[in-house]
SEKE-523955 format. One record per residue (C-alpha): residue number from 1; residue in one letter; x, y, z. Coordinates in steps of 0.2 Angstrom, whole numbers. Layout:
N
<node><num>NUM</num><residuo>A</residuo><px>X</px><py>Y</py><pz>Z</pz></node>
...
***
This chain:
283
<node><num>1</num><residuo>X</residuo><px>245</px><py>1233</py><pz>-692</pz></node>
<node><num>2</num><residuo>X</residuo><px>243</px><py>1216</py><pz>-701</pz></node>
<node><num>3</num><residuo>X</residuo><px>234</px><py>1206</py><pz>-691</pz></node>
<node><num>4</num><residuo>X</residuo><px>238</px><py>1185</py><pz>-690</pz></node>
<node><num>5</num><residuo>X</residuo><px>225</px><py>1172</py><pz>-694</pz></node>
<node><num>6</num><residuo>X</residuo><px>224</px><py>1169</py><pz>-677</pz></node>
<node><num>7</num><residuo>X</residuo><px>221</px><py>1185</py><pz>-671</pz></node>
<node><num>8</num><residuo>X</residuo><px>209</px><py>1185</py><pz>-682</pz></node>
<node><num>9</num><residuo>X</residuo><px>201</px><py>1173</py><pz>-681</pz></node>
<node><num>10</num><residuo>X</residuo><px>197</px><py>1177</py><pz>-659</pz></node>
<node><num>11</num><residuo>X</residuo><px>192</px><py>1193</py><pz>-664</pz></node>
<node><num>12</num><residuo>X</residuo><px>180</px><py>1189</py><pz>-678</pz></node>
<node><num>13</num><residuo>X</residuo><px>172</px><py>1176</py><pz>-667</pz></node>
<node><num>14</num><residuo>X</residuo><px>169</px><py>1187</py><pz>-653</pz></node>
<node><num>15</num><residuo>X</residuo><px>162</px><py>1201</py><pz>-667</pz></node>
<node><num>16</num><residuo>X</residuo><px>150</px><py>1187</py><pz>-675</pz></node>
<node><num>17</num><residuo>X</residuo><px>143</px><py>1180</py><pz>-657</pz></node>
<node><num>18</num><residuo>X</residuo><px>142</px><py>1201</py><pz>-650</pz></node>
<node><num>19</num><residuo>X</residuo><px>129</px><py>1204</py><pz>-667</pz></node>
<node><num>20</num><residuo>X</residuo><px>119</px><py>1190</py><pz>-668</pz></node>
<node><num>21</num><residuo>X</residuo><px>106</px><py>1191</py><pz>-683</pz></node>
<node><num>22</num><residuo>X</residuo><px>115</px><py>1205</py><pz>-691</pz></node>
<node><num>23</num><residuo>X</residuo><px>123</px><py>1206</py><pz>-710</pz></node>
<node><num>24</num><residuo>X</residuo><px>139</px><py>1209</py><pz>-710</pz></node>
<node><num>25</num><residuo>X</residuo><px>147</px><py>1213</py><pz>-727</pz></node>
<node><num>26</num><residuo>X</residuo><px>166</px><py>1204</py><pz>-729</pz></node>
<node><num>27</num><residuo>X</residuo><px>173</px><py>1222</py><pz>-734</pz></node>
<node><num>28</num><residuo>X</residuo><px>171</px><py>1227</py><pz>-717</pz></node>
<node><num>29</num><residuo>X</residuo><px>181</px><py>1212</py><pz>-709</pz></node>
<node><num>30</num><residuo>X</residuo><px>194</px><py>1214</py><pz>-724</pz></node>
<node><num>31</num><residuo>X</residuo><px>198</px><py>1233</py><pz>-718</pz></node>
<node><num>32</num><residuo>X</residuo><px>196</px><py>1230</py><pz>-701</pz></node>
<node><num>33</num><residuo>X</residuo><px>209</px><py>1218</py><pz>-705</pz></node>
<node><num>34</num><residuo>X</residuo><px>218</px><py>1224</py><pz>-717</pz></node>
<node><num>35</num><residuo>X</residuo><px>219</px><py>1206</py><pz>-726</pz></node>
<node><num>36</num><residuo>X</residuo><px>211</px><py>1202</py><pz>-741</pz></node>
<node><num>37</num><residuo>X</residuo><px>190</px><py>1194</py><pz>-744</pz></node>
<node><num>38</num><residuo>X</residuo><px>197</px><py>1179</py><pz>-750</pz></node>
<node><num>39</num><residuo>X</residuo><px>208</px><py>1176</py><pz>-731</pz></node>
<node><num>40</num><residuo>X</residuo><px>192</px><py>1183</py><pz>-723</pz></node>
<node><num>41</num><residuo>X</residuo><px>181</px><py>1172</py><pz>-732</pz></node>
<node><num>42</num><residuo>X</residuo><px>194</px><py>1155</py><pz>-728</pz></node>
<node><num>43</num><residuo>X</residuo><px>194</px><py>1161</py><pz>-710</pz></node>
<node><num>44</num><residuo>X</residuo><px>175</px><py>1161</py><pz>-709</pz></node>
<node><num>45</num><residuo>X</residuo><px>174</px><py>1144</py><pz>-715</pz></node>
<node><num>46</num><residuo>X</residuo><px>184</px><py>1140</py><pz>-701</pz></node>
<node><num>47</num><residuo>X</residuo><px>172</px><py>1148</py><pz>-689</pz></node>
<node><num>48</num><residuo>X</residuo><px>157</px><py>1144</py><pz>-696</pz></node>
<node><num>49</num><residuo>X</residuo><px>162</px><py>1123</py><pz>-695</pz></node>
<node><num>50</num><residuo>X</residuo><px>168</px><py>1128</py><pz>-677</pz></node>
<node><num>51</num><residuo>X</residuo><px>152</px><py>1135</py><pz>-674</pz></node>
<node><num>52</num><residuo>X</residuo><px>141</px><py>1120</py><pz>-681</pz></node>
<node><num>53</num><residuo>X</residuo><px>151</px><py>1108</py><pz>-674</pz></node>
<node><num>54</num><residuo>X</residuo><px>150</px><py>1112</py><pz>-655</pz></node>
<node><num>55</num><residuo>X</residuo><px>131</px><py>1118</py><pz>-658</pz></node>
<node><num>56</num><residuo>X</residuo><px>135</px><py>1136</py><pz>-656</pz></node>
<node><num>57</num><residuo>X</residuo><px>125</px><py>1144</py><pz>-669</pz></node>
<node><num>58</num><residuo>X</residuo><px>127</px><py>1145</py><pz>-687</pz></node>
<node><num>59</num><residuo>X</residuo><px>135</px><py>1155</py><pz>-700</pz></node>
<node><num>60</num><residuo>X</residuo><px>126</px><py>1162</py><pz>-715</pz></node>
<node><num>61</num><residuo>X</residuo><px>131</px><py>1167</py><pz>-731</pz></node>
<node><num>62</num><residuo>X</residuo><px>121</px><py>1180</py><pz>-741</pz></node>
<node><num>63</num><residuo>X</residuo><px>129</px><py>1182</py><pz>-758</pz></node>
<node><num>64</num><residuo>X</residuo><px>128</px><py>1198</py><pz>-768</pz></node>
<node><num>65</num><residuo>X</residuo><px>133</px><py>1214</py><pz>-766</pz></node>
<node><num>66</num><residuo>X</residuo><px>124</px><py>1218</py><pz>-752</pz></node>
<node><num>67</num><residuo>X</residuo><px>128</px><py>1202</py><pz>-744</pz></node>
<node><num>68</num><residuo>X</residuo><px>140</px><py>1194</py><pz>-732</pz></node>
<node><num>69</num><residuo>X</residuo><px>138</px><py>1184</py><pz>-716</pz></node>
<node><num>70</num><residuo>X</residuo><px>125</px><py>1183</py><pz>-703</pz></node>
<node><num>71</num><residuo>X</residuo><px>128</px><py>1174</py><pz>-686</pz></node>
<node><num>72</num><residuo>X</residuo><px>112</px><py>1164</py><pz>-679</pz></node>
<node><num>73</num><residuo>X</residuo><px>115</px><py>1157</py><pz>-662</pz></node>
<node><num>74</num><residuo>X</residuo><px>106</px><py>1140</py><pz>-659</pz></node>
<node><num>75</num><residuo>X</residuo><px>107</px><py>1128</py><pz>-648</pz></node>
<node><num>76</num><residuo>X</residuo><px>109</px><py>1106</py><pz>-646</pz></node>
<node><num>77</num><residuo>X</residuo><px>93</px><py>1098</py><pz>-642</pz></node>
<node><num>78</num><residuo>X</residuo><px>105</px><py>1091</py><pz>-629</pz></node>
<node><num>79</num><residuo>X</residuo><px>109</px><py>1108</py><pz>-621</pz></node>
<node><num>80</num><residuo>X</residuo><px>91</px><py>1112</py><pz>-620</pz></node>
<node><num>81</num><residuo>X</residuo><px>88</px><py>1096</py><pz>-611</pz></node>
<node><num>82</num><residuo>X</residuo><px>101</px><py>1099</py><pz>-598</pz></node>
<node><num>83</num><residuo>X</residuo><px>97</px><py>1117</py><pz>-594</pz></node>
<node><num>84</num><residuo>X</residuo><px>80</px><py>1112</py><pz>-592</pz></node>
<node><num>85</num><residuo>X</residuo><px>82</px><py>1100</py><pz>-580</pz></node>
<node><num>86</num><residuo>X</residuo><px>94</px><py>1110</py><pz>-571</pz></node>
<node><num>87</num><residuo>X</residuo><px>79</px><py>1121</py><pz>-569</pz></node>
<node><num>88</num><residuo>X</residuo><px>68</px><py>1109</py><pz>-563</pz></node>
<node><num>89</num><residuo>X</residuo><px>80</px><py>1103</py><pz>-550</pz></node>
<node><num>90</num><residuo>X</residuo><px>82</px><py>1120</py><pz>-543</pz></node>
<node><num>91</num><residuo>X</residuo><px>61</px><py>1123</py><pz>-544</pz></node>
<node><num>92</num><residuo>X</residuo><px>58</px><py>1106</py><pz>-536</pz></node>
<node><num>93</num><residuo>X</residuo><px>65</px><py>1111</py><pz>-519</pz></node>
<node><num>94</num><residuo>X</residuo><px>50</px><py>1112</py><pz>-506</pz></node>
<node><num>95</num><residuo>X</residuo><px>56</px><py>1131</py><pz>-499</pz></node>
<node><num>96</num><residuo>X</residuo><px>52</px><py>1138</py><pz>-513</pz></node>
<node><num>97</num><residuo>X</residuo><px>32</px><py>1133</py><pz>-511</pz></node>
<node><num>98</num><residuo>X</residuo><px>20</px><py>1149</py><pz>-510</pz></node>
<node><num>99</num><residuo>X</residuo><px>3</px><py>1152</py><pz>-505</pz></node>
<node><num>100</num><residuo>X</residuo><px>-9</px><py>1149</py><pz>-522</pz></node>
<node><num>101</num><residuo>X</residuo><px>0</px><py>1138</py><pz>-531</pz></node>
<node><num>102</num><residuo>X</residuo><px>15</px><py>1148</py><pz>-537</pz></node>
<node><num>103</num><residuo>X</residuo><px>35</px><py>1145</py><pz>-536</pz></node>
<node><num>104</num><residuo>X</residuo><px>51</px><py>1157</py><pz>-527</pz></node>
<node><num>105</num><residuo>X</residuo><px>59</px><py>1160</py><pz>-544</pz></node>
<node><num>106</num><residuo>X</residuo><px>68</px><py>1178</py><pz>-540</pz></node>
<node><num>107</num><residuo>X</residuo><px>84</px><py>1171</py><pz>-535</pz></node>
<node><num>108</num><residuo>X</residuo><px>86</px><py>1161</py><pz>-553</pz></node>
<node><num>109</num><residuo>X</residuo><px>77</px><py>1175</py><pz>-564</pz></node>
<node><num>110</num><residuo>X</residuo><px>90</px><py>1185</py><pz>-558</pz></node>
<node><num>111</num><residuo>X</residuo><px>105</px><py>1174</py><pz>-560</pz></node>
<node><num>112</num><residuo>X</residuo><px>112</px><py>1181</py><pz>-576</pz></node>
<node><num>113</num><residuo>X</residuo><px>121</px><py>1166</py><pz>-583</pz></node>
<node><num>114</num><residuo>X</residuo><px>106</px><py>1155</py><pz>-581</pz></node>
<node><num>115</num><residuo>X</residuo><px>96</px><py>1169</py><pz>-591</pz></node>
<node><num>116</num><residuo>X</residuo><px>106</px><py>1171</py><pz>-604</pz></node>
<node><num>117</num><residuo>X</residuo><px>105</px><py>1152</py><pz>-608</pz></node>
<node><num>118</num><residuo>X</residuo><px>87</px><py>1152</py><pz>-606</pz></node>
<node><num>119</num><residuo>X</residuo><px>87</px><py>1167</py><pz>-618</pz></node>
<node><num>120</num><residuo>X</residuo><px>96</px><py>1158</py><pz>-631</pz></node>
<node><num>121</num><residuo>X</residuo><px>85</px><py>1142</py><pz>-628</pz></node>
<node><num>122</num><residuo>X</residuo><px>70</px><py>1153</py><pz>-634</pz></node>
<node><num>123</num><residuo>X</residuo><px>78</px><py>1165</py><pz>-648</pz></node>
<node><num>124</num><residuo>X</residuo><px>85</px><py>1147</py><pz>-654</pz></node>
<node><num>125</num><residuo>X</residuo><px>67</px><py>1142</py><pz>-656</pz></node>
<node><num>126</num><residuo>X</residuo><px>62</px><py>1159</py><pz>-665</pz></node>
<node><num>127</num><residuo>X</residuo><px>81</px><py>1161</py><pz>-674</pz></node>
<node><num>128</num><residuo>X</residuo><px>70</px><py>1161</py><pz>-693</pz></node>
<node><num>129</num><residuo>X</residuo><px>55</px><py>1171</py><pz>-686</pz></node>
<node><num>130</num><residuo>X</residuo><px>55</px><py>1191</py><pz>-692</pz></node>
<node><num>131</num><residuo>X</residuo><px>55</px><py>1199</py><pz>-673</pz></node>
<node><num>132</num><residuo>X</residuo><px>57</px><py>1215</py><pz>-671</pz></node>
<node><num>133</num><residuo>X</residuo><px>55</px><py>1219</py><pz>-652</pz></node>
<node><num>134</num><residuo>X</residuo><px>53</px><py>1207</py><pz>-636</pz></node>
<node><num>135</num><residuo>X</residuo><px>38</px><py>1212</py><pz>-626</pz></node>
<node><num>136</num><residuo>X</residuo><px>36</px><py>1208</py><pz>-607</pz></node>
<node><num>137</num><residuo>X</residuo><px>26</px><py>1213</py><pz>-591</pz></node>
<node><num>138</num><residuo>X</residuo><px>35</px><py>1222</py><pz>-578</pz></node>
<node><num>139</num><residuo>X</residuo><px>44</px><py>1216</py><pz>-567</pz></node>
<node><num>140</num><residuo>X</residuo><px>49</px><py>1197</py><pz>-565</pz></node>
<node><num>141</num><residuo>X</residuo><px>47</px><py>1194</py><pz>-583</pz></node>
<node><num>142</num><residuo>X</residuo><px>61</px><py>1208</py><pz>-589</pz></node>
<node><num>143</num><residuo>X</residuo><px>79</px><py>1197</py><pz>-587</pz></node>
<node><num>144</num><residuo>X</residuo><px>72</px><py>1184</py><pz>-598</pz></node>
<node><num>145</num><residuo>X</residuo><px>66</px><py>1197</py><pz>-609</pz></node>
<node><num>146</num><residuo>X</residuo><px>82</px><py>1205</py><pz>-610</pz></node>
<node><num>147</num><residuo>X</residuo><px>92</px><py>1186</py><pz>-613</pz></node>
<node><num>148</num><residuo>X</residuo><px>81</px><py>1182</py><pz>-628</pz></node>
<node><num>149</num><residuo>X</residuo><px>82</px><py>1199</py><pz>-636</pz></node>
<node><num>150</num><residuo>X</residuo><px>101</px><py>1198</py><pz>-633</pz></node>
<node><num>151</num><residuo>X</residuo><px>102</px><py>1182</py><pz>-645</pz></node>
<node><num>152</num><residuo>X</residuo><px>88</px><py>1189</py><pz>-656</pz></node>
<node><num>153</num><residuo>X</residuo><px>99</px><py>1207</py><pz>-655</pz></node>
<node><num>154</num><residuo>X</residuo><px>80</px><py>1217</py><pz>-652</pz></node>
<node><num>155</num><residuo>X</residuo><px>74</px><py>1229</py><pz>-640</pz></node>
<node><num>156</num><residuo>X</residuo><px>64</px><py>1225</py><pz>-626</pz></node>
<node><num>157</num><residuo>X</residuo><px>48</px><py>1233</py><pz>-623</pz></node>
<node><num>158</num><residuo>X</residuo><px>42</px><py>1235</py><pz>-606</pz></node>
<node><num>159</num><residuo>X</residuo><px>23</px><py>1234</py><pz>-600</pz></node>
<node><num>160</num><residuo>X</residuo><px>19</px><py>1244</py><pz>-584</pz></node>
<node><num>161</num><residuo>X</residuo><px>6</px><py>1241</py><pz>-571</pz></node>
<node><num>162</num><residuo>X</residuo><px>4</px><py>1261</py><pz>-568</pz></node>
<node><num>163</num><residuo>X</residuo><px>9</px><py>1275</py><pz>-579</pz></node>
<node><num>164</num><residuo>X</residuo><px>24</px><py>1283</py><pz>-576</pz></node>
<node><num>165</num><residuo>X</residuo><px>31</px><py>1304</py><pz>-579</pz></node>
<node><num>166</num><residuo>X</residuo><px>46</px><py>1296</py><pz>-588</pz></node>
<node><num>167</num><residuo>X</residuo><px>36</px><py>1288</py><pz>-601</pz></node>
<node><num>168</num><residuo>X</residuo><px>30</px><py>1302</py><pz>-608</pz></node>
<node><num>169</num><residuo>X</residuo><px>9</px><py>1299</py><pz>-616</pz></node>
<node><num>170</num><residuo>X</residuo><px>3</px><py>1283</py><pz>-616</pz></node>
<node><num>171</num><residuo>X</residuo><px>-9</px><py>1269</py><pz>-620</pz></node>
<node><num>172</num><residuo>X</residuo><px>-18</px><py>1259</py><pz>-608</pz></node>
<node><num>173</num><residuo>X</residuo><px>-30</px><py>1245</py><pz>-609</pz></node>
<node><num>174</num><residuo>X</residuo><px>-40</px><py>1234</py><pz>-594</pz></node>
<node><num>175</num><residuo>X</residuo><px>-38</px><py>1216</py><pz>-597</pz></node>
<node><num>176</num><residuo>X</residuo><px>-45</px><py>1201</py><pz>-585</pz></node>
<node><num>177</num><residuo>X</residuo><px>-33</px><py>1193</py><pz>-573</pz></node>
<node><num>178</num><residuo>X</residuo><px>-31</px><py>1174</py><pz>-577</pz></node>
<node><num>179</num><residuo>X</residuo><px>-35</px><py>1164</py><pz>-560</pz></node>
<node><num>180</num><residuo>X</residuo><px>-43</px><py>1179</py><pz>-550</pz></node>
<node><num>181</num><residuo>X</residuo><px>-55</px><py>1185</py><pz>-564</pz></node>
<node><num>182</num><residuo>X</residuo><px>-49</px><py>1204</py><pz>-559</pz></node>
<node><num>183</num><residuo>X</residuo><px>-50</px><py>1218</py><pz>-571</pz></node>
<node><num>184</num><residuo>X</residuo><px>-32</px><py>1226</py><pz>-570</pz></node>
<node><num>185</num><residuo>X</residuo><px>-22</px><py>1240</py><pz>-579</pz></node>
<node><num>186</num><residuo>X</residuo><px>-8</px><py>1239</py><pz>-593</pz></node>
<node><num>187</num><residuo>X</residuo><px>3</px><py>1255</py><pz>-599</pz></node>
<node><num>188</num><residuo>X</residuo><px>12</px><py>1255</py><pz>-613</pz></node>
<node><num>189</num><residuo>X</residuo><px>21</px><py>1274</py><pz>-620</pz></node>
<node><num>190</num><residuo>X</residuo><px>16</px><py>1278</py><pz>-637</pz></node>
<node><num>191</num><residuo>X</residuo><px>33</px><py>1280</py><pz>-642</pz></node>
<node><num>192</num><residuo>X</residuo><px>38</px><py>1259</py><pz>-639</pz></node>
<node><num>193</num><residuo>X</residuo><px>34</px><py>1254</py><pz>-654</pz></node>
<node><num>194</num><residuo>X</residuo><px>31</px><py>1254</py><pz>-672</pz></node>
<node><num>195</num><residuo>X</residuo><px>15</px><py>1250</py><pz>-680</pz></node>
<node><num>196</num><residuo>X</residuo><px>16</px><py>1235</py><pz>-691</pz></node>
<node><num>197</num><residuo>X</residuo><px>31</px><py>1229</py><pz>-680</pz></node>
<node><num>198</num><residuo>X</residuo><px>31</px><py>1206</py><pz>-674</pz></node>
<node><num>199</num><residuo>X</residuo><px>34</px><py>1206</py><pz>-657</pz></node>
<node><num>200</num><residuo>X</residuo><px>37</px><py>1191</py><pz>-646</pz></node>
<node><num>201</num><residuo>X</residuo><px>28</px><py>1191</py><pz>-629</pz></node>
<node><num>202</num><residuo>X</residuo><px>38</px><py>1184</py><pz>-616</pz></node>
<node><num>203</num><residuo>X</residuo><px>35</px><py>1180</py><pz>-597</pz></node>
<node><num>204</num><residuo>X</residuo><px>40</px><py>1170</py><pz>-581</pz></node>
<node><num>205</num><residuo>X</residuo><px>25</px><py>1161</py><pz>-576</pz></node>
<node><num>206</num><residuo>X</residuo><px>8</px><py>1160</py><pz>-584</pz></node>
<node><num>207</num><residuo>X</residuo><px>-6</px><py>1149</py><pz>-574</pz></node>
<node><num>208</num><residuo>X</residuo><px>-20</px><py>1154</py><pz>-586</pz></node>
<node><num>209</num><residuo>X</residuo><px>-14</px><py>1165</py><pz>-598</pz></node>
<node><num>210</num><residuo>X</residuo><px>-24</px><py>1183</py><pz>-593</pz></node>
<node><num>211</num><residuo>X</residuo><px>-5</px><py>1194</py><pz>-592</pz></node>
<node><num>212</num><residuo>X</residuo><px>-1</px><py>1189</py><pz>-608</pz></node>
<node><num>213</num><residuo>X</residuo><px>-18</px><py>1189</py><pz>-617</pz></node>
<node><num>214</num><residuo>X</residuo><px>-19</px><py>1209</py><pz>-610</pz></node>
<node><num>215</num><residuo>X</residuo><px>-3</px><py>1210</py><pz>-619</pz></node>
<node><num>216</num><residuo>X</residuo><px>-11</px><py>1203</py><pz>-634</pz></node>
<node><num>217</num><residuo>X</residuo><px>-24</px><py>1215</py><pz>-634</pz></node>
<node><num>218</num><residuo>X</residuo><px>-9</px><py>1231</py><pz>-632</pz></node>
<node><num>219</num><residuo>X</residuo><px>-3</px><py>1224</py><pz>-649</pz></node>
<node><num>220</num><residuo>X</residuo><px>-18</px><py>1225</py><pz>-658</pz></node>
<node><num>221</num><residuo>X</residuo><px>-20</px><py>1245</py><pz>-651</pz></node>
<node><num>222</num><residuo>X</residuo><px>-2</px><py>1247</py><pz>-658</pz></node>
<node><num>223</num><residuo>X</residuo><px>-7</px><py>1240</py><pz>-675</pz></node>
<node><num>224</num><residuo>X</residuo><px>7</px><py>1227</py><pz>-671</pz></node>
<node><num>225</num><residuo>X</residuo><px>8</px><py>1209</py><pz>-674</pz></node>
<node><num>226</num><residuo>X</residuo><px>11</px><py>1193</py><pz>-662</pz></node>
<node><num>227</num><residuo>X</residuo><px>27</px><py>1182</py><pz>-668</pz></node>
<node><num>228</num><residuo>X</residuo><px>25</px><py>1172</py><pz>-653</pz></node>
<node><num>229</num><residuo>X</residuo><px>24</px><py>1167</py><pz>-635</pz></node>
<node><num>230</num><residuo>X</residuo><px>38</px><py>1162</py><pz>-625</pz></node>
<node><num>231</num><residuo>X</residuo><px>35</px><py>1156</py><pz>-605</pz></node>
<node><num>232</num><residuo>X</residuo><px>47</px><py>1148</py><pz>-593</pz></node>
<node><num>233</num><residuo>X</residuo><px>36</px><py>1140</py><pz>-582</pz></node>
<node><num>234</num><residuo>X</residuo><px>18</px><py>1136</py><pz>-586</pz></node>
<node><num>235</num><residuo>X</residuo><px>5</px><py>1130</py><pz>-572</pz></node>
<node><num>236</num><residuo>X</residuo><px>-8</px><py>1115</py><pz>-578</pz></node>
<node><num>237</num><residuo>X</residuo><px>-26</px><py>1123</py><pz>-576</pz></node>
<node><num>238</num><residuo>X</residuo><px>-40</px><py>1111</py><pz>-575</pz></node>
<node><num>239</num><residuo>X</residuo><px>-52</px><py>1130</py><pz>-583</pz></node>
<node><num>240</num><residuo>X</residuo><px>-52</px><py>1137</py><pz>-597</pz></node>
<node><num>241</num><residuo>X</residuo><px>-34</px><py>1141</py><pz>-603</pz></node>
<node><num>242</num><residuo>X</residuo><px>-34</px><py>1160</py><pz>-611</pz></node>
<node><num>243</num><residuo>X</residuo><px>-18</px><py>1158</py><pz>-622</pz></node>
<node><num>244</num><residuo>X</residuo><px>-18</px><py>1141</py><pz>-635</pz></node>
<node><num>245</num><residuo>X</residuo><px>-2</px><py>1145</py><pz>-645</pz></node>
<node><num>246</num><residuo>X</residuo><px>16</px><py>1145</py><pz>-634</pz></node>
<node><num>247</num><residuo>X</residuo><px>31</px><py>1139</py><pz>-630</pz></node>
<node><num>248</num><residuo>X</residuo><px>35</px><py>1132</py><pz>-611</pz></node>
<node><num>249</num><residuo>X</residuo><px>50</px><py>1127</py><pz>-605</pz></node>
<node><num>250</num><residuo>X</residuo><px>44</px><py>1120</py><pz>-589</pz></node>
<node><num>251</num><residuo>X</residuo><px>27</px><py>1114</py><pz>-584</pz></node>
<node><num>252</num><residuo>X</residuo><px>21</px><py>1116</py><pz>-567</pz></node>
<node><num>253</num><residuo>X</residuo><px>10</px><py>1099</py><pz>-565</pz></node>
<node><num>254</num><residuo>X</residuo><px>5</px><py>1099</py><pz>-545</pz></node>
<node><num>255</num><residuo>X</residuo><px>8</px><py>1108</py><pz>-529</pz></node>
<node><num>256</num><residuo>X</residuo><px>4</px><py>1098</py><pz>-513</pz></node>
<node><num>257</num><residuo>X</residuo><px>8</px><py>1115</py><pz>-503</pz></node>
<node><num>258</num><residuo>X</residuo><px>5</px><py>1100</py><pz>-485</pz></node>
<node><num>259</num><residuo>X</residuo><px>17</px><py>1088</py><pz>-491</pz></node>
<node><num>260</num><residuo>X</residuo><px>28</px><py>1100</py><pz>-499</pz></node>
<node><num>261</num><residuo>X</residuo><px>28</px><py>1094</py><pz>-515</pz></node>
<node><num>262</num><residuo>X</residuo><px>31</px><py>1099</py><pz>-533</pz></node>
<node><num>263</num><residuo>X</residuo><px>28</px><py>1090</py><pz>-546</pz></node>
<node><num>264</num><residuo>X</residuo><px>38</px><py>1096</py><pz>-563</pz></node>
<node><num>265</num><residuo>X</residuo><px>40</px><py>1091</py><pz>-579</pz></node>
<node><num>266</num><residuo>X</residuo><px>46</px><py>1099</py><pz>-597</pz></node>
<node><num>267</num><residuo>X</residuo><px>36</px><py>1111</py><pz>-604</pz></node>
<node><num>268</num><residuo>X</residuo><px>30</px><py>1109</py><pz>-624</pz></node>
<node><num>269</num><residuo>X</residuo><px>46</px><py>1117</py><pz>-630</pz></node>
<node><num>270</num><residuo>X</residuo><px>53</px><py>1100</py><pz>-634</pz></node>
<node><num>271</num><residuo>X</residuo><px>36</px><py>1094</py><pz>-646</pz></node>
<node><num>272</num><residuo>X</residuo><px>35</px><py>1112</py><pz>-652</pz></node>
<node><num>273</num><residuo>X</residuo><px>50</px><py>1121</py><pz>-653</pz></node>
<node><num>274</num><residuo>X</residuo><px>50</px><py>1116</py><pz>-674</pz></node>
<node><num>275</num><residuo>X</residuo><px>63</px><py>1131</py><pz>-678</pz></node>
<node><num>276</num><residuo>X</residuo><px>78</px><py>1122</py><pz>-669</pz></node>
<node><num>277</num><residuo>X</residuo><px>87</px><py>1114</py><pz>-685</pz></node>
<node><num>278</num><residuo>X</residuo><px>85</px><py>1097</py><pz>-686</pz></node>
<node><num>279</num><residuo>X</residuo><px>105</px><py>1094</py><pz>-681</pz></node>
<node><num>280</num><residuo>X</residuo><px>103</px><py>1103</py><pz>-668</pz></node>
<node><num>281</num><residuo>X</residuo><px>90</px><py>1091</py><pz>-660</pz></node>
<node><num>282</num><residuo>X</residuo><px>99</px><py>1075</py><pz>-666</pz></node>
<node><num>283</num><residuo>X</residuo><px>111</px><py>1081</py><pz>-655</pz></node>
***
């Protein structure tokens, strides 16, 4: 069946944005579609300035042989701004105040269009960092881990609290809780990942960093290296923070648990987030 630039064209953009991050050679489009690489390669030209242009992502050539085209999803500094403060109207509201200092966030870490954004907002800021597996605390933390690692198309890697039959032998370190000063447990099976492997550590909600610095310390035991730190909402701490180098999306600045008031504002993602091309925050 010879297919029409058109058709083309639909199905090679849904392709592209379905494999993020992953080189595609143009012979594969060409027999997929019976046409010849010099169609292919005017239809990706097409793409790729559609791509730019609305801020989707961009296209990547890699000549040679062994080359072909790589998708990158990105987004507008504009986007990012907008999704944020979307964010921080729905966090804002006085119901969702609980006892300690921390936020209802349930309902919105489990809307999945709202995720998938917030996913592409941090693998937008990691889209020229080697990853190789997004790593997350069980269980609030795993939809955003899933989102980013959809955009950066990588596993997720999920740390437990407890050991479980299912995970088969495992690795488990004590690591001291952030605000309570606790010594708690993390689990990790053996067969999650690979030494030498750059991981991204993501999470929901860090107040002074203890989660992620014990998931720190399970990379180390797996020989494995940090790529980054990605947090939605971080709390300000008058202590000692545990964790220097990450990304926010939201800060957390007061709760007034009498008044019902929370106090927001954006997280560092917007002085920090130096991966986005420079387009994209000109946007």
């Amino acid at each position: 069946m010879k297919w029409k630039r058109s058709e083309r064209l639909v199905d090679m953009t849904q392709y592209l944005m379905e494999h993020p991050h992953k080189l595609i050679p143009l012979t594969f489009f060409a027999t997929l579609y019976q046409s010849a690489k010099s169609s292919i390669s005017e239809d990706l030209t097409i793409i790729k300035a559609t791509f730019e242009e609305r801020g989707r992502g961009l296209l990547i050539t890699v000549p040679g042989a062994a080359g072909g085209v790589k998708f990158i999803p990105t987004m507008t500094g504009k986007d990012v701004k907008e999704i944020t403060a979307e964010l921080m109207e729905q966090l804002s509201k006085s119901e969702r105040l609980l006892p300690g200092g921390y936020l209802y966030m349930t309902d919105l870490l489990g809307n999945p269009s709202l995720m998938n954004k917030v996913g592409k907002i941090f693998a937008s800021a990691f889209a020229h960092e080697k990853i190789d597996a997004i790593m997350t605390v069980a269980t609030k933390g795993i939809s955003i881990a899933h989102a980013i690692a959809r955009h950066l198309n990588v596993p997720v890697v999920v740390v437990r609290r407890d050991s479980k039959v299912t995970e088969g032998p495992t690795v488990s370190i004590n690591y001291v809780s952030g605000s309570a000063r606790r010594i708690q447990t993390m689990v990790l099976s053996k067969r999650s990942m690979e030494k030498g492997q750059r991981v991204l550590i993501t999470d929901d909600f860090m107040k002074v960093g203890g989660t992620i610095n014990g998931m720190k310390s399970l990379l180390e035991e797996f020989n494995c290296e940090l790529a980054g730190i990605a947090v939605l909402v971080e709390a300000e701490h008058e202590g000692e923070q545990l964790v220097d180098d990450y990304l926010s999306l939201i800060k957390l600045h007061e709760v007034n648990e009498k008044d019902g008031t929370i106090a927001l504002a954006e997280g560092n993602y917007f002085e920090k987030g130096g991966n986005l091309n420079e387009s994209s925050n000109n946007n």
